[in-house]
Each structure stands twice: as structure tokens, then as C-alpha cells.
C-alpha positions in Angstrom: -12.1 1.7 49.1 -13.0 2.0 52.7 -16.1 0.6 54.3 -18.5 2.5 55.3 -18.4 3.6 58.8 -20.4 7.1 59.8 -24.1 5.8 59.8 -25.2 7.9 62.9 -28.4 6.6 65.5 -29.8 10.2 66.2 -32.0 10.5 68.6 -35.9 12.0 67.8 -37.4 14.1 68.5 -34.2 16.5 69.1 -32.0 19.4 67.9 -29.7 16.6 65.9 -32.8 15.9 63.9 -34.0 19.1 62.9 -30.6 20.2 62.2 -30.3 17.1 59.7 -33.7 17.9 58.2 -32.9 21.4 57.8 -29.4 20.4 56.3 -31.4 17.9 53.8 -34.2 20.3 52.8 -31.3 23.5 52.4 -28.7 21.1 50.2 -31.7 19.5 48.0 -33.2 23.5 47.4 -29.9 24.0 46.5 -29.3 21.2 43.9 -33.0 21.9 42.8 -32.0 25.5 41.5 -29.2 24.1 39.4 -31.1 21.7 38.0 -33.9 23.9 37.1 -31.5 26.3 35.4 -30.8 23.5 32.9 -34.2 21.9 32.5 -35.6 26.0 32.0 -33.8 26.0 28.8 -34.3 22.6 27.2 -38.0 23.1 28.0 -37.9 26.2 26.2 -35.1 25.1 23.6 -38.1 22.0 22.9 -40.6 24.3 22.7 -39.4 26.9 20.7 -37.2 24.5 18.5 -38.9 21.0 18.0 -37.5 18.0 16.6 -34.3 20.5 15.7 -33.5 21.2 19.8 -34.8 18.1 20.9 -32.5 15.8 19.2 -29.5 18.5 19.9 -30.2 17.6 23.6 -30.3 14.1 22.6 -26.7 14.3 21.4 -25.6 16.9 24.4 -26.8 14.8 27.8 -27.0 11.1 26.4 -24.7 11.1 23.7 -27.6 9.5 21.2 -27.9 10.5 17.2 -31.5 10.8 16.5 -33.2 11.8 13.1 -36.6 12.1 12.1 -36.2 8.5 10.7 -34.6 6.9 14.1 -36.3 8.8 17.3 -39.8 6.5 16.7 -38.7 2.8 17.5 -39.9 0.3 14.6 -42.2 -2.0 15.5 -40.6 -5.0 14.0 -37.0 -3.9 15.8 -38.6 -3.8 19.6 -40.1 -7.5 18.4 -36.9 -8.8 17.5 -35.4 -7.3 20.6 -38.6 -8.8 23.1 -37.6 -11.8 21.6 -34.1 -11.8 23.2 -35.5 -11.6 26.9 -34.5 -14.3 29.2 -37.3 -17.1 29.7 -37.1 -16.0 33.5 -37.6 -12.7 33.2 -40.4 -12.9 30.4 -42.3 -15.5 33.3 -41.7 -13.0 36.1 -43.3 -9.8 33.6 -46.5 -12.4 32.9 -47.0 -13.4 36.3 -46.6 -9.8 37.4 -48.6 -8.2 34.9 -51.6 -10.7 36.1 -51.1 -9.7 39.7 -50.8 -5.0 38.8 -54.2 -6.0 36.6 -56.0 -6.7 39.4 -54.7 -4.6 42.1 -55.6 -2.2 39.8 -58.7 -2.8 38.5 -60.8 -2.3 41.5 -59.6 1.7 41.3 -61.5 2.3 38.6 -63.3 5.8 39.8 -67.0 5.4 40.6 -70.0 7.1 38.0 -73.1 7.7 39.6 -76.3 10.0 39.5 -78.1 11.9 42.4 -81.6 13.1 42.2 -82.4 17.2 43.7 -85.3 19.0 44.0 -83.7 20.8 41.5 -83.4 17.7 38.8 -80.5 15.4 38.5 -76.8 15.8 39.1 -74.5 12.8 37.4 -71.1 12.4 37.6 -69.0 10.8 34.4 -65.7 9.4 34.4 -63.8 9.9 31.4 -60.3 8.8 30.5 -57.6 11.2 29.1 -57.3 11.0 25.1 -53.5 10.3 25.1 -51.2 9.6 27.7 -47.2 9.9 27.8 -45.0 7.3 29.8 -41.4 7.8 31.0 -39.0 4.7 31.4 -35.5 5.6 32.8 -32.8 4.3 30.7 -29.6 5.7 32.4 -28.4 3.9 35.2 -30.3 0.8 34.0 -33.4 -0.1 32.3 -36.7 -0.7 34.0 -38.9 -3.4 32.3 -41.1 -3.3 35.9 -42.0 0.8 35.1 -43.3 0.0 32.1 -45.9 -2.2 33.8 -46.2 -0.1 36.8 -47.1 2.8 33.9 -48.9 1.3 31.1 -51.5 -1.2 33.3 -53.2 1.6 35.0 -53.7 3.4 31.8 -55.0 0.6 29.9 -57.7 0.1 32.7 -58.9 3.5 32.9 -59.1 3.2 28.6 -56.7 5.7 27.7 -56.7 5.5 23.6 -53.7 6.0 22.8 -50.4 5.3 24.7 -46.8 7.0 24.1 -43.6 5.3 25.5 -40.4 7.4 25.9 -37.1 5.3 26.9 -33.2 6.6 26.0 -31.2 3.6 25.1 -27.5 4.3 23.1 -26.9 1.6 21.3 -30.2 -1.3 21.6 -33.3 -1.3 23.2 -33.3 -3.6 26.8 -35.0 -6.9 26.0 -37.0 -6.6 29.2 -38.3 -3.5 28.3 -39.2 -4.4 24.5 -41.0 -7.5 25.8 -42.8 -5.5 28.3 -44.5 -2.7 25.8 -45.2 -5.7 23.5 -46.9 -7.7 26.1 -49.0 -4.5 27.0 -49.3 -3.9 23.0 -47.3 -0.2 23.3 -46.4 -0.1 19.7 -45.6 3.9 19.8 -42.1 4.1 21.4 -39.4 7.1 21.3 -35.9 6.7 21.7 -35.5 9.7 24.3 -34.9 10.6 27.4 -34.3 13.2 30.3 -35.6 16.8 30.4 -36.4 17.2 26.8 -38.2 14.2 26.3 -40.8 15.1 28.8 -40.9 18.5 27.0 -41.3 16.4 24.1 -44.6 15.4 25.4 -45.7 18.3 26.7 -44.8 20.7 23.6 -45.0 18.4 20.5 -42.4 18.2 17.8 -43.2 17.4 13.8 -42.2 13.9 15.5 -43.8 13.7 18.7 -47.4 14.0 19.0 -48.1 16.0 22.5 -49.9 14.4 25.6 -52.3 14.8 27.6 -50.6 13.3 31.1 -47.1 12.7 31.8 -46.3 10.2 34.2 -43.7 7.7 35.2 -40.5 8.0 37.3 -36.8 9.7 36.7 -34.0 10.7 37.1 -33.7 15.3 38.9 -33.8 16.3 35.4 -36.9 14.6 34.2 -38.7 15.0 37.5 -38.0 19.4 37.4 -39.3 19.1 33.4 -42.7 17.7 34.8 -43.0 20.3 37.2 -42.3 22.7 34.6 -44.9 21.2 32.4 -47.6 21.0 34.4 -50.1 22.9 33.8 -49.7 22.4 29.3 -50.2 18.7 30.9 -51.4 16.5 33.7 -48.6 14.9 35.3 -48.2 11.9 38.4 -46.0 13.5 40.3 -42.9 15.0 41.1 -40.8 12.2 42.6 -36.9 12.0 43.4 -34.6 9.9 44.8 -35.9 6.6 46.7 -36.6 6.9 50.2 -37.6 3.9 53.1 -37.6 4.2 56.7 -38.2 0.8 58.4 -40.2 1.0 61.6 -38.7 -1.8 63.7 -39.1 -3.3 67.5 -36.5 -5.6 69.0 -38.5 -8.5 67.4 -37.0 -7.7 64.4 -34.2 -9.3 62.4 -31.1 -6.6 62.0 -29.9 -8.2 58.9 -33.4 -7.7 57.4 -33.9 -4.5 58.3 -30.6 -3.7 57.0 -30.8 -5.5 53.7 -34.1 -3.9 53.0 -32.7 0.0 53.7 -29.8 -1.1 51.4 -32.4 -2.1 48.3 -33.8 1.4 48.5 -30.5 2.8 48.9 -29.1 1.5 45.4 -30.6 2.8 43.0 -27.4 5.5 42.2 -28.6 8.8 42.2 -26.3 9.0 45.6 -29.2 11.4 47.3 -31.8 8.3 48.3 -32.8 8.0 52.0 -32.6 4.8 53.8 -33.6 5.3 57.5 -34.8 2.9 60.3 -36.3 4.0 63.2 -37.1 2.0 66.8 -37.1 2.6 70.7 -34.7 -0.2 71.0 -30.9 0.8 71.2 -29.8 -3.3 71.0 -31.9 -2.9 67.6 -30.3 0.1 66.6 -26.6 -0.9 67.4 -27.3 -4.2 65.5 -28.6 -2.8 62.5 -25.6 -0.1 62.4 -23.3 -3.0 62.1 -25.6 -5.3 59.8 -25.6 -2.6 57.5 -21.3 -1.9 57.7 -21.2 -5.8 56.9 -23.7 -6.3 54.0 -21.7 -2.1 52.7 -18.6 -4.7 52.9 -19.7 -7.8 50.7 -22.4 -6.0 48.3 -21.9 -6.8 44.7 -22.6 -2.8 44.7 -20.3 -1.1 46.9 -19.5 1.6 44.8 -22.6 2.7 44.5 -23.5 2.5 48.1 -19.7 4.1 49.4 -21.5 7.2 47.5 -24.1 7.8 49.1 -25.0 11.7 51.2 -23.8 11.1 54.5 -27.6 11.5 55.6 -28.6 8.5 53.6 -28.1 6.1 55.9 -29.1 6.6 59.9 -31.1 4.9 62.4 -33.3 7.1 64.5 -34.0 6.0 68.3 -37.4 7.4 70.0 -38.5 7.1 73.7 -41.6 4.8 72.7 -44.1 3.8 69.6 -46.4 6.8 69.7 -42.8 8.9 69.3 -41.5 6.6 66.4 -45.0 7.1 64.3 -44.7 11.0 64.6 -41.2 10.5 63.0 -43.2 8.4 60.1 -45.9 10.8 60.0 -43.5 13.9 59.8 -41.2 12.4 57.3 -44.0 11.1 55.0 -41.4 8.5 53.3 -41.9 6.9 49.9 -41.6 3.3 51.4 -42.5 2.4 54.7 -41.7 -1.0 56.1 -43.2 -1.9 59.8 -41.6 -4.8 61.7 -43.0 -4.8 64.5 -45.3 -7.5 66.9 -48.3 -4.5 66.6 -47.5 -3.8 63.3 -51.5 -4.4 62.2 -52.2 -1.8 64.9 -49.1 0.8 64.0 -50.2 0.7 60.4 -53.8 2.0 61.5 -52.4 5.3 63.2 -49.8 5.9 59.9 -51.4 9.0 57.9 -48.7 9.6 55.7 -46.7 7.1 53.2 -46.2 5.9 49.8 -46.5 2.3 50.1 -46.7 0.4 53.2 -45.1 -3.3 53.5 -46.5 -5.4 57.1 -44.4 -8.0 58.6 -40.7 -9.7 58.4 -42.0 -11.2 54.4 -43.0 -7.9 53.3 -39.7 -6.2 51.8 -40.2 -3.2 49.6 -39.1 -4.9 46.4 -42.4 -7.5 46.7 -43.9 -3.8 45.6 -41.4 -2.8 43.4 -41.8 -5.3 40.9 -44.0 -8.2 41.8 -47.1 -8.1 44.3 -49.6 -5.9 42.2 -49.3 -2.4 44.2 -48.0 0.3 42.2 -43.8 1.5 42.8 -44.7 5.0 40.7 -44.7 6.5 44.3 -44.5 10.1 46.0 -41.4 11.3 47.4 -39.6 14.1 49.2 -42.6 14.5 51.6 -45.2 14.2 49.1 -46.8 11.4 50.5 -48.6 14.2 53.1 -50.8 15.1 50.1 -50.2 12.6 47.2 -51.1 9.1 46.4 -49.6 6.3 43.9 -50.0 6.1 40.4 -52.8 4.3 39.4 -56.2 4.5 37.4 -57.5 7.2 38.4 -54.5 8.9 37.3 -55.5 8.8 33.8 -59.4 9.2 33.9 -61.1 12.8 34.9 -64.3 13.1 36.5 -67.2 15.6 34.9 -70.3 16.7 36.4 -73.4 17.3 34.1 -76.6 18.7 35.6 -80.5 18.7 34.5 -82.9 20.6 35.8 -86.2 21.3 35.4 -88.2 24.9 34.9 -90.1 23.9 38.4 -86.4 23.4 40.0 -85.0 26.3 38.3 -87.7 28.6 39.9 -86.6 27.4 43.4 -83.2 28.2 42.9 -83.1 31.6 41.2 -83.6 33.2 44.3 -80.7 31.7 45.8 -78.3 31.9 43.0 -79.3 35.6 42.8 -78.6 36.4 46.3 -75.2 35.0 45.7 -74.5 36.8 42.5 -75.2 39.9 43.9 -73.5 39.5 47.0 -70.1 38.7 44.5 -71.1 41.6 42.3 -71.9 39.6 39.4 -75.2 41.2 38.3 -74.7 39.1 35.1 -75.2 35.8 36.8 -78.0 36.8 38.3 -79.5 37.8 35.8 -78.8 34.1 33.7 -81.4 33.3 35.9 -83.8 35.5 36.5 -84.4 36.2 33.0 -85.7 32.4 32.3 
């Protein structure tokens, strides 16, 4: 297998750029239809069918014989399994776990009351009956989205909590001793499209949800799209994404080794871009990346990345590079810079944001406390992390009094009639 060697430095703003974004956004509409063709009918196979069509599926994309007896995981078989996680790992998901509780504890949504001439307007923050949680289980497993998932829920006091992982033959260790650490007793062996429709629809098995969150793979992330609507859902992320915004301060082999964590996680369609005004930096980090490609312990999966995955982008000067941020909106964005305290301030649009040469993406991914459940594919414009508020829902409840009612008849009246909605003025007037 050759090296990699076509990882372009394009420079922005410019034709080459817009013809790349326009080739990215035309070839992932494209892959989108097909997907959605699939996911269409194993939404509506789930729904119409239940457990029948849902473990069909099962057997069809991930090659898993499930019955009635076998899709809920027992209890005492995840303990046995959380037992078999490495001492390391179980001391990196406690010290974790400690660190995601209290990042996210202080988003806890704020309740409060107001007083009008009218009477008194509250608001109330209520969290959703029963939430559903996705954990990938294809390429690997992911012991760290169970936290990412579950914590926020747990804080916002979501009653009951539904865990759905595919595994073939045993459950991952890491991920057993995860949902028994956060007490998740309620686990289903599936995965992909109709797992999600699982939740959504309900099946004699699978009680439906109220919110669907979590990450996955194009399949799972088209279902939750399809869904919303019967249910809340996070978001609807794809493949990974980073750009690293970087000065000549930085190190090339850091900036390169943090692209290539992003880059690895094997759908083959993640983005991995680092953008700067100085060409030394960009020539460096062109060949830091063809050396680590080289050596990594997963070439394979790197050699198969879109051609577009990998590029460093040159701009004439700062205020240009943070417009490239800005318009790209990318999951991850890591700023090594000398001003990066004042470049973070004019950033409007990103997932998660890492400061500094000891701030790699992966602190965030697993470790530091900030969410990795994160927008993608431009999202970040108009979407947040997952976190609390998430899983709660806000409600407004109003008092008022006869005096404050008299004030505002008129008013709602000259509304009502104006909309042609005789009916709602008349609600009021006639009290």
C-alpha cells in the first residue's frame, strides 16, 4: 500500500475552495439519497412490523439472531461482562465520569417567576419521561458515549433511561462497566436504522421514547432525522470533522497528529483540515502528516480516506483564516495560535473548541468533562452539544387576576380581530 501523497494546501478564499465545498456538499447529497432510500423502509418496515421487522433487519445489516428472549440484555450478563474491564480503563471511566458530572451540572436550565400588571408569569423546567441512547457498536465500541449520553440525562432527571448497542457475539466490557456505573439496567442488543426506529415506534419489546440522542454511524443518523418529529432527537451528526487553526508558533507534528485522531474513526468521509497564513506551517504539516500516514498503527483506515479529507488551507492573514472557521462551522476546532484567547472570542461557529498546544481534541472526547455528542456537517451555525438541557423542556404557566384581565381584553381583542379570530376575542370579552 502506497503512502499517502495528494493532501493539497488550497488557498482561501478562492475558486479551488468553493469548487471543493461544492464537490463535498454535491457527493454527500448524493450518498444522503441512497442512504435515505434504505433507512425509508426499515423505518417503515419497524413501524408497521415491530419486533417481527426489527429483528429481520437485525439479521440483514449486522448479522445478529435476536428473539423476544435475547434483544433485552440480562442484567446479571452485562455484570459479569463489566466485570472483565481492564483496571485501567474502569479508573479512566471513574475519573471521567467525576469530571462530565460537573461540567455538566451547571447547565441545568434556569426556573424562575416574573410579576405583570397582568399577574404572574413562571417558567418550569421539566425533564422528559423517557429517554433513548444510541452507542455505536460497529467499527468499535464506545464506553466514553455512554458517559457522554447517560450523564446529562441523569442531571436533568430523566426517569427512565433506554440503552441500545449492537454487539455479535459479547457485550464490550467497557461499555457494560459504563451503564453499570451510571446504573442503565435497560439495555437492547441493536443497532443501526431500525433500532432508532425501535425507539421511536415501539415494538411488543421495546418501549418507545421520548428523545433520541447519541452518535452513529449514516444509517442511524438519516433514522433520527426521519423520526423527529414522533421524538425529540440531539442532532443529526455524521462523520468527524476538525480544522486546526494554526500560526507558525505551532508544532507541525501536533497539528498533524491531532487532524489524524479525528480522521480515524473509519467511515472514510471525516474531514481533517488545518488552516494558517504561514506557507513554512503549511508545507511542514503536509509532510508531518505523509510521515505519521506512514508509521500509523492504522494505515488502512487512513489510505481510505475522500481525497478532501485531508488539506491544509493558506489565507492572507487571521481575520481571513476565522471567516474560513466561521463558514465551515466544524465539529472540532483546535486554535494554536500566540492570540489564541483573542481568536477564540471572534469564533461564532463550532462544536467544541480546544485552546493551546495541551488542548488536543481527544482531552474532549473522552476525558475533560465537555461533551463529544457534537454537531456536524455545518450544524454548528445553529446547533449546540448534547447536554442537560437536551433532555429537560421548558413550560410557561400564567396567573392572572380579574383586574389584569380587564387591562388586557382590549388588546387581545384588537389582535384577534385583526387575525380574524372573532372566537379569541370573544374568550375574553365574555369574562
Amino acid at each position: 500500500m502506497q503512502a499517502r501523497k495528494n493532501i493539497p494546501i488550497i488557498a482561501y478564499p478562492g475558486t479551488v475552495f468553493r469548487r471543493l465545498r461544492a464537490r463535498i456538499d454535491r457527493e454527500r447529497e448524493k450518498r444522503a439519497q441512497a442512504v435515505e432510500a434504505v433507512v425509508r423502509r426499515v423505518c417503515a418496515g419497524v413501524r408497521a412490523g415491530g419486533n417481527a421487522a426489527l429483528f429481520s433487519y437485525a439479521k440483514q445489516f449486522d448479522g445478529i439472531n435476536l428473539t423476544t428472549r435475547t434483544i433485552k440484555v440480562d442484567p446479571a450478563y452485562a455484570a459479569r461482562r463489566a466485570a472483565l474491564a481492564p483496571a485501567p480503563l474502569r479508573r479512566a471511566i471513574n475519573a471521567a465520569i467525576a469530571r462530565i458530572r460537573a461540567f455538566h451540572a451547571r447547565q441545568k436550565p434556569v426556573a424562575f417567576s416574573l410579576a405583570t400588571r397582568e399577574g404572574r408569569l413562571w417558567q418550569a423546567v421539566r425533564p422528559l419521561a423517557r429517554a433513548g441512547v444510541y452507542v455505536p457498536g460497529g467499527y468499535t465500541s464506545y464506553p466514553s458515549s455512554v458517559l457522554m449520553t447517560v450523564i446529562p440525562a441523569r442531571i436533568a432527571g430523566v426517569d427512565e433511561i433506554a440503552l441500545a448497542t449492537p454487539f455479535k457475539r459479547e457485550m464490550d466490557p467497557g461499555v457494560a462497566y459504563a451503564c453499570q456505573r451510571l446504573g442503565i439496567r435497560e439495555i437492547y442488543r441493536m443497532g443501526g436504522a431500525q433500532a432508532i426506529a425501535a425507539f421511536a415506534y415501539g415494538t411488543k419489546s421495546v418501549k418507545p421514547v421520548d428523545c433520541i440522542v447519541g452518535p452513529g454511524n449514516a444509517y442511524v443518523a438519516c433514522a433520527k432525522k426521519l423520526v423527529f418529529g414522533t421524538v425529540a432527537v440531539d442532532s443529526i451528526a455524521g462523520p468527524s470533522e476538525v480544522i486546526v487553526l494554526a500560526d507558525d508558533s505551532a508544532d507541525p507534528r501536533l497539528v498533524a497528529l491531532d487532524m489524524l485522531a479525528q480522521a480515524e474513526h473509519g467511515s472514510g468521509d471525516e474531514s481533517a483540515w488545518c488552516v494558517t497564513e504561514s506557507r513554512k506551517l503549511a508545507s511542514a504539516v503536509v509532510e508531518a502528516l505523509k510521515r505519521e500516514i506512514a508509521v500509523s498503527p492504522v494505515r488502512p483506515v487512513l489510505e481510505k480516506l475522500s481525497p478532501h479529507a485531508l488539506a491544509v488551507f493558506m489565507t492572507p492573514n487571521r481575520a481571513a483564516s476565522i471567516r474560513f472557521v466561521n463558514e465551515c462551522a466544524p465539529e472540532h476546532l483546535e486554535i494554536m495560535t500566540r492570540a489564541a484567547s483573542a481568536d477564540v472570542r471572534r469564533v461564532r461557529t463550532a462544536g467544541a473548541v480546544f485552546l493551546g498546544p495541551y488542548a488536543p481534541a481527544a482531552l474532549g472526547d473522552y476525558y475533560i468533562g465537555t461533551n463529544h455528542v457534537l454537531p456536524t456537517g455545518r450544524a454548528a451555525r445553529y446547533a449546540s452539544p448534547l447536554g442537560v438541557e437536551t433532555f429537560v423542556r421548558r413550560m410557561s404557566i400564567a396567573r392572572i387576576t380579574a383586574a389584569g384581565l380587564r387591562a388586557a381584553t382590549p388588546h387581545v381583542a384588537a389582535f384577534a380581530r385583526a387575525e380574524r379570530f372573532a372566537h379569541h376575542a370573544l374568550s375574553v370579552e365574555g369574562r
